[in-house]
N, C-alpha and C positions, 0 to 999 in steps of 0.2 A: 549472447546476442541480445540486442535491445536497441528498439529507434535511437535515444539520446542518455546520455549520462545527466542530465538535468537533475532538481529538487524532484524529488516523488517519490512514493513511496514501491513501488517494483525499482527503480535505481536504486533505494537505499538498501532493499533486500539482495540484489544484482552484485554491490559492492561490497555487502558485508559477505558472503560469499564466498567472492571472488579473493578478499584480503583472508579469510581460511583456507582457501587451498591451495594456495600460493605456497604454502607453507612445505607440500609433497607433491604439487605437480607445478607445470609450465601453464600458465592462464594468460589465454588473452579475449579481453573484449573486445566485441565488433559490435558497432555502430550504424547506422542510417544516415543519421545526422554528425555533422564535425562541430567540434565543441568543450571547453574546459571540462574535468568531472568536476559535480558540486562537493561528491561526497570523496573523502580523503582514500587513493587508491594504493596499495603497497608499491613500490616503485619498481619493485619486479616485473609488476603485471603490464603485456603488452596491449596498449589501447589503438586501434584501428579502426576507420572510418571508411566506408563508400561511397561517403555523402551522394547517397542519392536524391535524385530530386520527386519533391511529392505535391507539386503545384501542377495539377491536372483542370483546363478548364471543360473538357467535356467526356465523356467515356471513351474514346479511345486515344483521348493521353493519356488516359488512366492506365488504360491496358497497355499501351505503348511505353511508358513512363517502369509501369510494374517488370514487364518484357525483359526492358533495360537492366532494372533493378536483382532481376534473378541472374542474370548473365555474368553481371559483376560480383555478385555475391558468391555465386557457383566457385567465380575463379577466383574469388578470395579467401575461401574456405579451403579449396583444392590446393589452392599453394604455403596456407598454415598446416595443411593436413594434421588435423587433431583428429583424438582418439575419441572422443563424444563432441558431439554441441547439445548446447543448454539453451533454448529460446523462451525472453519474455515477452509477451502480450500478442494479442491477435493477431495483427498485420506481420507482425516478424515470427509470428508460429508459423503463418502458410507462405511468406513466403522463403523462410531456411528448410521446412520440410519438404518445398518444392526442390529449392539446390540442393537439399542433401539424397534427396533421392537418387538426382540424378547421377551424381558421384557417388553413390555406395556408403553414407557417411550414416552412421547412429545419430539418433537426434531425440532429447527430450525436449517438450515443448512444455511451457507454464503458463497459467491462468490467472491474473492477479487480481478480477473484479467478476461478478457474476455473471450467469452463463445470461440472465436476460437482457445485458443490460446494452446486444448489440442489437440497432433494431432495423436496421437494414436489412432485408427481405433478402438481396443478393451476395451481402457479406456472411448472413446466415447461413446459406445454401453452399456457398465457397469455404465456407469452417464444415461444416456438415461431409463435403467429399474430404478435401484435402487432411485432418486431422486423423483419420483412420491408419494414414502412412507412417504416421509421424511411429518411431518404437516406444514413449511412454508420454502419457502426459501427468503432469503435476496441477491437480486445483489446491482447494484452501475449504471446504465444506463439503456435508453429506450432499445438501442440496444439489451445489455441481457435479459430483461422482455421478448420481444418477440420472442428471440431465444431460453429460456426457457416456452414456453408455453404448452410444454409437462406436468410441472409441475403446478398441482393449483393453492395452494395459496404463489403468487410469490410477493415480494413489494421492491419498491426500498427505501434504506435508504443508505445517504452519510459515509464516515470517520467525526466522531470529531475531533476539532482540539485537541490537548492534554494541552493546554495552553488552557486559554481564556483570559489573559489581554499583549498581544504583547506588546511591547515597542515601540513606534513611534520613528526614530530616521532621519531628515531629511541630516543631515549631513554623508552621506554616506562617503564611500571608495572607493578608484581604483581599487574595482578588480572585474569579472563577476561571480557569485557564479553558480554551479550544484551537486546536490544532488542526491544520491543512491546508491545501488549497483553496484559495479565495472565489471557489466556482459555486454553481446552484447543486452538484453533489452534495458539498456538507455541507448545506442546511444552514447558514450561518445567520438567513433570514430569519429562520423558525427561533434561533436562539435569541436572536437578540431581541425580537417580541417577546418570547417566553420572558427572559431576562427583567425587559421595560414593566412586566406587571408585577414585579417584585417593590417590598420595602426595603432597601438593604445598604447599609456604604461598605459590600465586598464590591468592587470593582470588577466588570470584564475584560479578557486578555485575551485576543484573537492573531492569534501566531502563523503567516502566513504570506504569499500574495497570490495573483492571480485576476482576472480577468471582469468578477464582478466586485472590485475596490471600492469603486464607483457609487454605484448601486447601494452596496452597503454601508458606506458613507451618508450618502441620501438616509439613508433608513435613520440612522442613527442622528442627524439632525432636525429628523420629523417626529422621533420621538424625544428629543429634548437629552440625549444621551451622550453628547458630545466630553462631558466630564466624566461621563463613571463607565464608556465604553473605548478601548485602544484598537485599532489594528495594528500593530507593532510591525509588520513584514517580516520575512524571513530570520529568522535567528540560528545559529550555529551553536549555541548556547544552550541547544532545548533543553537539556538535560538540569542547570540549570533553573527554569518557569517548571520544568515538574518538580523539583524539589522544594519549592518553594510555595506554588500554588494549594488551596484549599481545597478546592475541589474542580476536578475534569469534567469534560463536557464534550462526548460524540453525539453533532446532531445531523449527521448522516440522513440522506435520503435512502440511498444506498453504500454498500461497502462489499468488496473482497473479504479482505482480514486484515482490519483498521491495524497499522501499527503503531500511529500516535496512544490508543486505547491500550496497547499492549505493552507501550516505552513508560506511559502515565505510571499503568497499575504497577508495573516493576518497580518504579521508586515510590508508592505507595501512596499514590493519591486515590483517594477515596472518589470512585467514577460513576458516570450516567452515561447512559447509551439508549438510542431509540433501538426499538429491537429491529430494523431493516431486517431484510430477506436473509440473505446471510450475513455472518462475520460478529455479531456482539452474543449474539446467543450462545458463540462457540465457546466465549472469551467469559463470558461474565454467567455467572451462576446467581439468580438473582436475591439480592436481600444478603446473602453469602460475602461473594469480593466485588459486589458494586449493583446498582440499580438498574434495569431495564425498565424503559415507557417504550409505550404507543407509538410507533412510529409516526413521526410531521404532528403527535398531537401538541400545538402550543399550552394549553392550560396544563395537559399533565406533565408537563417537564417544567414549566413554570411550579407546580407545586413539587416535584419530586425536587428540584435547587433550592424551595422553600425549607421542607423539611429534613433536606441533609445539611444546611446552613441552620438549623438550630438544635442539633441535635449532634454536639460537640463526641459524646460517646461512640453515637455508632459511626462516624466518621473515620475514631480510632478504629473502631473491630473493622470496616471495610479496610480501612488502610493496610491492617496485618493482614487480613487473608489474601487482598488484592499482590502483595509482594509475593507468594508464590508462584504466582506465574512464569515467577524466572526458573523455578524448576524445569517446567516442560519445555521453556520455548532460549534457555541458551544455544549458543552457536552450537555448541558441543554436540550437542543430543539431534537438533536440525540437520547438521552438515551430516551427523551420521546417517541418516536417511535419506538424504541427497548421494553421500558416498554409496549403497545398495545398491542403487539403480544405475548409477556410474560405472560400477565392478561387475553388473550383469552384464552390460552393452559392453563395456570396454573388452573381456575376457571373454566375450561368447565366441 
């Protein structure tokens, strides 16, 4: 379960998934919203929608609109009757743990972004009761394990990567790659200042769309950046700009567990990362398989691009150590962790 199948990175984890275990069980997704999937679905897998509606203009459509929302979900659950449900992100944790309670149903819930980073007072206090029902939840860092310890059985399990055989490709290109959505989460502000105080003709590549396009456009024609900066929009191809690109670039305000950072380092781009709350520290071991800065600080990620941009060697050594990551984080080894907790509920 999950609001929408759109670009994101919880859809892209949702789908890579869901195309592994299609393989020994019956899968279907269930939706909030109705809508094409972005990311390519085994044609096995059954996709269902309730399209609920979520245009509430005052608190009790909200409650009225939610009301609705559990009713329909209840009875669309009840009449799939699966042996677990799997929920991602906050509003579709509380309200599948609501219908599944009510029907008797197992239900793991998952956490895709950090525990602070809801800040509603009342969406607080509604994750706080509701989430203790749920029978496991899934985060992504120690940090939320023990900021959810209201809840029992809590366990951390990473994203997969959606590939597992990256292309090693040492013959890079001049330009610095950044990936995501075009929102004030990643920081895309802070880069491309960082970026502007460089001497350089690497080029930047900002891989994405989203809401502040705009905005960042502005930026980049008030720094004079219109030549040596792209927004390129969504590409299907990522795999592709990491193979190709010189060096990565998370500049996150905040993160879950970046999987752009995790897709990079598997094809061996040599990466930066601000160190946010969680999610880069988990990922990158620093000076090791890639560099961590100061979080939002523009000078030191301006000099930490400075000095991985001239220093051709260690570029190499982060590139080899960063490609281990695919050890830890294949389907394989994820799905089997996801399978534990599936085989405890399912077989209790």
């Amino acid at each position: 379960m999950i609001y929408s199948l759109e670009n994101g990175g919880a859809e892209r984890v949702l789908s890579t998934l869901s195309n592994y275990f299609i393989k020994t069980n019956k899968v279907t997704i269930l939706t909030f919203k109705n809508g094409t999937p972005y990311y390519k679905l085994n044609k096995n897998i059954i996709v269902k929608s309730i399209n609920s509606s979520n245009n509430s203009n005052n608190i009790f459509e909200a409650i009225k609109n939610n009301f609705i929302t559990i009713i329909n979900l209840t009875k669309t659950i009840k009449k799939i009757n699966p042996d677990v449900v799997i929920s991602f992100m906050t509003t579709s944790n509380i309200l599948a743990t609501i219908s599944c309670k009510i029907i008797n149903k197992p239900i793991i819930i998952s956490e895709r972004v950090n525990y602070d980073i809801i800040r509603s007072k009342i969406w607080k206090n509604i994750r706080k009761f509701i989430y203790p029902f749920s029978d496991y939840l899934v985060v992504q860092s120690n940090y939320d394990l023990e900021k959810y310890s209201f809840v029992k059985n809590t366990e951390i399990i990473y994203n997969p990567l959606f590939f597992n055989e990256p292309i090693e490709n040492k013959d890079r290109e001049k330009f610095i790659l950044a990936v995501g959505r075009l929102d004030k989460q990643k920081g895309f502000d802070i880069l491309i200042e960082a970026y502007s105080k460089l001497d350089t003709d690497f080029k930047l590549i900002i891989v994405g769309e989203g809401t502040e396009r705009e905005s960042l456009e502005n930026l980049i024609s008030r720094e004079n950046l219109s030549s040596n900066v792209e927004l390129v929009g969504r590409k299907s191809d990522i795999i592709d700009y990491y193979n190709r690109t010189s060096i990565f670039v998370l500049s996150s305000r905040f993160e879950g567990f970046p999987n752009a950072l995790c897709e990079a380092m598997a094809c061996g781009c040599p990466s930066i990362a601000f160190d946010c709350k969680t999610g880069p520290s988990n990922i990158i071991e620093n000076g090791i398989n890639g560099i961590l800065v100061e979080p939002e600080n523009v000078e030191k990620l301006s000099l930490a691009m400075k000095y991985l941009l001239e220093n051709v060697e260690l570029r190499n050594r982060l590139s080899d150590n960063a490609m281990r990551i695919t050890e830890k984080l294949n389907i394989e080894n994820i799905a089997s962790q996801w399978g534990e907790i599936i085989n405890k509920l399912k077989f209790n």
